[in-house]
N, C-alpha and C positions, 0 to 999 in steps of 0.2 A: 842878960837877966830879963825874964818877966817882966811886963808893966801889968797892973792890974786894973780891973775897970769895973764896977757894979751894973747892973741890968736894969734899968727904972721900970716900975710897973705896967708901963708901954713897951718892954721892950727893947729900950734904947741905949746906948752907952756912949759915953764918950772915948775916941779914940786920942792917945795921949797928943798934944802937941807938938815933942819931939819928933814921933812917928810920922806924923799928919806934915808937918814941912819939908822932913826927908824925901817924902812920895810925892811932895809934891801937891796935897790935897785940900783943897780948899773951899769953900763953901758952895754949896753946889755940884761938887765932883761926883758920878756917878760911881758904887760900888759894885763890883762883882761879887755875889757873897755864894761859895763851894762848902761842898762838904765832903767832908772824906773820912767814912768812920768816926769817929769821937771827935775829929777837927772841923774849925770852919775855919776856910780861908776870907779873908777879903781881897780884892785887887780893886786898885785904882781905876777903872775905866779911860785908858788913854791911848795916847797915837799907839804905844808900845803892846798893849795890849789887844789894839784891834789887828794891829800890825802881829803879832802871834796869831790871833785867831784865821788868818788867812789863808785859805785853802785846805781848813780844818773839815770840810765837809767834801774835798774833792775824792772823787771816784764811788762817792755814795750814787744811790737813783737821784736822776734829776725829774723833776717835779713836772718842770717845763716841758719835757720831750715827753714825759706819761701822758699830761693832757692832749701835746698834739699830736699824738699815736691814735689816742681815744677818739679825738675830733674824725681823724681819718678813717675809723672806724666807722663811727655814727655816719659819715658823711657817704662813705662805699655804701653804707645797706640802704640809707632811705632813698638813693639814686634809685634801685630795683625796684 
């Protein structure tokens, strides 16, 4: 079942206590807060969730090799 929670004029809610000990969340705990169409998630920010995120961006462009391509670039022309 649902817990329900009201929005305060900042913004803000309380996330139930039941919830918040299961996860594990405790004062300070960073949130991940998604959205996906009409939903928001939250995720507890922790080992298990960095540990997901890993390798979540592999085989994209690396950022590091663009620049030192670019560097090699700059560095061939003002040689001439």
């Amino acid at each position: 079942m649902a817990e329900l929670a009201t929005v305060s004029t900042k913004g803000q809610f309380v996330i139930p206590a039941e919830i918040r000990e299961a996860l594990g969340i405790r004062p300070g705990t960073r949130i991940a807060v998604l959205r996906e169409g009409n939903r928001i998630i939250l995720e507890p920010v922790n080992k298990e969730y960095v540990r997901a995120l890993r390798g979540s961006t592999a085989g994209g462009p690396s950022m590091t090799d663009a620049l030192l391509k670019e560097r090699r670039e700059e560095d061939r022309r003002s040689k001439w």
